[in-house]
C-alpha positions in Angstrom: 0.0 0.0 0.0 2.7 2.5 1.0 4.9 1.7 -2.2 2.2 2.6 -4.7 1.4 5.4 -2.5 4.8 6.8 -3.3 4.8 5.4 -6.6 2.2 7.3 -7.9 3.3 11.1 -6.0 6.9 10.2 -7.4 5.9 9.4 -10.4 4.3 13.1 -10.5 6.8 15.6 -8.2 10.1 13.4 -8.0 9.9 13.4 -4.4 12.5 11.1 -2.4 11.6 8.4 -0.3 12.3 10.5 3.5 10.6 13.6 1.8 7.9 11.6 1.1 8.0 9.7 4.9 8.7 12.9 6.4 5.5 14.8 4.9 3.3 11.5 5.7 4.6 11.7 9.4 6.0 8.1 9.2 9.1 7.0 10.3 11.7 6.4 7.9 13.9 3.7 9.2 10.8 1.6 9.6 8.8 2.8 6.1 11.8 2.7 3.9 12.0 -1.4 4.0 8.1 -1.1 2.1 9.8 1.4 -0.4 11.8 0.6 -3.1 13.9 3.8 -4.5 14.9 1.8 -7.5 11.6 0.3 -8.5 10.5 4.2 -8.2 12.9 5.5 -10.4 12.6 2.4 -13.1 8.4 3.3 -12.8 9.2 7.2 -13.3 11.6 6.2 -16.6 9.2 3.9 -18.2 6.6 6.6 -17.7 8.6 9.5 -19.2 9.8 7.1 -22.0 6.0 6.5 -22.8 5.6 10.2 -22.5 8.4 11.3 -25.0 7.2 8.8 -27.1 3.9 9.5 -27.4 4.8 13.2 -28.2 6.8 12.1 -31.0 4.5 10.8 -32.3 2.0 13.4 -32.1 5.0 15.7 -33.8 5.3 13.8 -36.5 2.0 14.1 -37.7 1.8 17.3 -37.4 4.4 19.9 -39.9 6.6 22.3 -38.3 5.7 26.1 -39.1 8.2 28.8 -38.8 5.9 30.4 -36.1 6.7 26.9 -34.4 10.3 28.1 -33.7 11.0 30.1 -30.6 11.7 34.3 -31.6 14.1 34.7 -28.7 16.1 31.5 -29.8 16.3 32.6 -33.7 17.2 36.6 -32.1 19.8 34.5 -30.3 21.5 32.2 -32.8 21.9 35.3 -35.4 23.5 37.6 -32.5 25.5 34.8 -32.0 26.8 34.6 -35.4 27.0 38.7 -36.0 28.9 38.8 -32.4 31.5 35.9 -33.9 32.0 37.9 -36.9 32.8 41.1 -35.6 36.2 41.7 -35.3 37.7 44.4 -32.9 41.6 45.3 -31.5 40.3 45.7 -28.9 39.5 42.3 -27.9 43.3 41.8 -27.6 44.0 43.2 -24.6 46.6 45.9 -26.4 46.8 49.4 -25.1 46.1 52.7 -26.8 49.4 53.1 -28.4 49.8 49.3 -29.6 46.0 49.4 -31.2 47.3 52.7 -32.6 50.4 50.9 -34.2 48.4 48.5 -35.4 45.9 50.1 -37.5 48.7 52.5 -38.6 50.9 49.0 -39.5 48.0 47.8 -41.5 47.7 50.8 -43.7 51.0 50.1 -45.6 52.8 47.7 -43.7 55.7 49.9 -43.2 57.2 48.7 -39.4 59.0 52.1 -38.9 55.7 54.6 -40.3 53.9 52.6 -38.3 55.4 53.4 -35.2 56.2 56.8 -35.6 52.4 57.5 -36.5 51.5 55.5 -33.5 53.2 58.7 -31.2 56.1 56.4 -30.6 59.4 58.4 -30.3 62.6 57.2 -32.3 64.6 58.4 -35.3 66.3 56.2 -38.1 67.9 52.9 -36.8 66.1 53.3 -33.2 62.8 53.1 -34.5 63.4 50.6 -37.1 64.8 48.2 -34.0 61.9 49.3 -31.6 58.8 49.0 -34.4 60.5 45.3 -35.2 60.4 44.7 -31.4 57.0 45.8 -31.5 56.1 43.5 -34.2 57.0 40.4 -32.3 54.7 41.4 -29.3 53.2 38.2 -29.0 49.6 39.8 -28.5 50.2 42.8 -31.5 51.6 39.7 -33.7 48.1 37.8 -33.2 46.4 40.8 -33.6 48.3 41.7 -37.3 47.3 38.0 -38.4 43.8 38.7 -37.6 43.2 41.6 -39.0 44.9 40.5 -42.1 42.7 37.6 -42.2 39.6 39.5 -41.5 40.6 41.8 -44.3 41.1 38.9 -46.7 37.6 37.6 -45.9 35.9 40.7 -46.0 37.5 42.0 -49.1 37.8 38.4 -50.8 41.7 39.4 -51.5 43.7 36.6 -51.3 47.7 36.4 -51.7 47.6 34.4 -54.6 45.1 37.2 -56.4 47.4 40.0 -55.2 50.6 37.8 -56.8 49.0 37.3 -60.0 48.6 41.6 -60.1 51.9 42.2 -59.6 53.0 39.1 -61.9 51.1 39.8 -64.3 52.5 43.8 -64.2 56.3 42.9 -64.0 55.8 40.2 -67.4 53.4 43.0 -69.2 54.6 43.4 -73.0 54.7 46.8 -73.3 54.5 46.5 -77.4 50.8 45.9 -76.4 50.9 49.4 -75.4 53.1 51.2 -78.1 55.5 50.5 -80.7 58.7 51.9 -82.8 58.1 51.0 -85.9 60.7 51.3 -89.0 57.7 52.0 -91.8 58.2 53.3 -95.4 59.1 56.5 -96.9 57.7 58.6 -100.1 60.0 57.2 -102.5 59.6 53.2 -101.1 56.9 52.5 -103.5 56.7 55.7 -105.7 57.2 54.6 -109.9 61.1 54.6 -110.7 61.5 55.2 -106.6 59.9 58.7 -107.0 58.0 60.5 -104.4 54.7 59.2 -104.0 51.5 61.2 -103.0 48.5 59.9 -100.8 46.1 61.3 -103.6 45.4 63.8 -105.9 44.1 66.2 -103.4 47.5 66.2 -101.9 49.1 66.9 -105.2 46.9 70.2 -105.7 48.0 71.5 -102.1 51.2 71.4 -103.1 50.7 73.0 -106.3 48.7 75.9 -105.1 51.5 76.2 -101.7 54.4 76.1 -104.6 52.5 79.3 -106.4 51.7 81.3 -103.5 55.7 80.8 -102.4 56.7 81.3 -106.0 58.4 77.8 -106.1 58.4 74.9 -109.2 55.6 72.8 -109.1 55.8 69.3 -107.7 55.8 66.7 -110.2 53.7 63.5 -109.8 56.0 61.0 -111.7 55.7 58.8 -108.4 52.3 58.0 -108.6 49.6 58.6 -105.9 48.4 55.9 -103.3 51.3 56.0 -100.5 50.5 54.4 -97.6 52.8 55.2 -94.5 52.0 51.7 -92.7 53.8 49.6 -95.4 56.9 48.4 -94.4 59.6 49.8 -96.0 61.1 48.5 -99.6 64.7 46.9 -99.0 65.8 48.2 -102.6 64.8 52.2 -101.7 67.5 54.1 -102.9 66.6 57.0 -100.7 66.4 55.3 -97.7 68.2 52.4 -98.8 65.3 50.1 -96.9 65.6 51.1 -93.5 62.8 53.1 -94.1 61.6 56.1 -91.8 61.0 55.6 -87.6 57.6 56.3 -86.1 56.0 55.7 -82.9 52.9 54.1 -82.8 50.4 53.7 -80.2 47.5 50.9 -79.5 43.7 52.2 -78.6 43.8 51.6 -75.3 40.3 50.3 -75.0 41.4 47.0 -76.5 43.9 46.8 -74.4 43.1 43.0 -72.2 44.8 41.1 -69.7 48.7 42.0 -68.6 48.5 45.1 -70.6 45.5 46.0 -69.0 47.1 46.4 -65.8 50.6 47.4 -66.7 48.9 50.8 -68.5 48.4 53.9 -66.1 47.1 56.2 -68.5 48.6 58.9 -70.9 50.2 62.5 -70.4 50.1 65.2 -73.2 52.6 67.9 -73.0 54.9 70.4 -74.8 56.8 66.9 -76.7 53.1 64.8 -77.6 51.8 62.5 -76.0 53.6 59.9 -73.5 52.0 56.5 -72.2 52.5 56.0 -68.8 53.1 52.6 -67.4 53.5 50.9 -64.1 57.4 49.9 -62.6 57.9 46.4 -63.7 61.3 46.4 -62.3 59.4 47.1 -58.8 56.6 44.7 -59.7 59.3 42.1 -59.8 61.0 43.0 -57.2 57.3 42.4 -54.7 57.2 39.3 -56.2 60.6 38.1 -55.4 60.1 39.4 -52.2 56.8 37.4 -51.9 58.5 34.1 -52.5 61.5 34.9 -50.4 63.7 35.1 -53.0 64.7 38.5 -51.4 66.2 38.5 -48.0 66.3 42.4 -46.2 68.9 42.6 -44.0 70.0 45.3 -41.6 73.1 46.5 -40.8 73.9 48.8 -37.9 77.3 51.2 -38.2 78.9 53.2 -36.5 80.0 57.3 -38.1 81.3 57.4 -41.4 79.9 53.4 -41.9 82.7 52.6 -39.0 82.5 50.2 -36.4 79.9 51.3 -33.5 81.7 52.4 -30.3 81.1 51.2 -27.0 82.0 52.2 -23.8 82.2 49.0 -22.1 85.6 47.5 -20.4 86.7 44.1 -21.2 88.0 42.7 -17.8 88.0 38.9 -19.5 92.0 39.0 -19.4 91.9 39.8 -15.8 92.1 36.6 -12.7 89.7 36.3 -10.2 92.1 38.2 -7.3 92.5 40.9 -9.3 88.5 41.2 -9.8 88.3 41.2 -5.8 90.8 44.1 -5.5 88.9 46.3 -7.9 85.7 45.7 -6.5 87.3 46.1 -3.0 88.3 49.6 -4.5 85.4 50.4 -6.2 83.5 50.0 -2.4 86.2 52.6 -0.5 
């Protein structure tokens, strides 16, 4: 009678077996030999286990609906993700000054800028030795590699995108861009190797210049149809085939690929127009340095590129007694 008393309050509130004695008024050490604690907690199992199954059943009859999903825990999981995302110096445990060197650092990656800009003080070889110092800050290093990597993701730059720019600057064919080309001249192709005009039209111009300046007329043995693209004829007396030199230059809107990237525009001045391009020669120096091929190296001299002085004493030649008596000196 008293075990399915209990059974059935366990089975409902959990309570223990002297809870249970205690709020009946019965004594424990004499009930507890009609109660089982185990057979109470194998009844309460098998009566969740119906339970959960039951409701599982119930579940899978009936389809989930977004309204079904708690607001708080959806609010949750996105802050979650936005809060994993966000990415702050701060959380680094750096002062002022270092989160200061840092974001200057990132800017150009110059160690020395870096730390100047930061308020650091320091001139030429000082600061070059305390910014590398700085550098290998355990926490300022982590927080470098972060930031790099959180600007990679965020701008989807990788290295191997930002080696392919600079490859593909320092291999660019400039002939893409412009050219010097050795091209005909008037007589190249003129009848008998005379001078040759583009076309009647031409021909009067001159006529009517060589009237007003009182000169012969031009003659038009040579024939009419020059064409200043043609390459130049190797039997030309007048030029004797080298032709004449002009430069040439591509329309830059075809321009694809390596040329592409190597262009940087033009410049018209007082001497026509000039193409500018990118340095190739520094282009392949950023990607020697990128595989290593470059090793920078600093070298600390004294005036004049002399040896540093120091003013320390080498007492290495001198025996242990004669150590005592200086020190015994230096104490009087």
């Amino acid at each position: 009678m008293l075990q399915q008393q209990f059974l059935a309050e366990h089975a409902i509130t959990g309570i223990s077996p002297k809870e249970w004695c205690e709020l009946k008024e019965l004594n424990y050490a004499t009930a507890r030999r009609y109660i089982k604690i185990s057979s109470a907690q194998n009844a309460q199992k098998t009566a969740h286990k119906k339970l959960r199954t039951a409701q599982k059943k119930e579940c899978a009859k009936e389809p989930m609906r977004n309204s079904d999903i708690p607001t708080a825990q959806s609010n949750g999981s996105s802050n979650a993700h936005d809060d994993e995302n966000t990415f702050s110096l701060r959380n680094y445990g750096l002062t002022e000054q270092q989160i200061k060197f840092v974001s200057e650092y990132l800017i150009d990656l110059n160690r020395t800028g870096a730390y100047k800009r930061a308020g650091y003080k320091g001139e030429g070889n000082t600061a070059y030795v305390n910014a590398t110092r700085m550098l290998r800050n355990a926490k300022v290093s982590r927080a470098i590699t972060d930031a790099l990597a959180e600007r990679e993701r965020r701008t989807e730059i990788t290295q191997d995108a930002v080696l392919k720019i600079w490859w593909d600057i320092a291999t660019a064919d400039v002939n893409e861009l412009t050219e010097y080309r050795r091209l005909c001249c008037r007589h190249c192709w003129g009848f008998g190797f005379n001078y040759q005009w583009r076309d009647s039209i031409e021909f009067e111009d001159a006529i009517k210049k060589a009237v007003v300046a009182k000169k012969p007329p031009p003659q038009d043995v040579g024939g009419y149809g020059y064409d200043e693209t043609l390459d130049p004829n190797p039997d030309c007396p007048r030029c004797n085939g080298a032709g004449i030199g002009r430069a040439y230059f591509h329309d830059t809107r075809d321009l694809t690929g390596s040329a592409r990237r190597v262009f940087a525009g033009v410049k018209e001045g007082k001497f026509g127009v000039e193409v500018i391009t990118r340095n190739q020669d520094e282009a392949l120096k950023m990607v020697a340095q990128h595989l290593g091929m470059l090793k920078n190296k600093t070298e600390l001299t004294g005036v004049d590129g002399g040896p540093i002085q120091t003013t320390g004493i080498d007492l290495s030649h001198l025996s242990f007694e004669q150590l005592l008596q200086l020190r015994k000196k230096g104490e009087k």
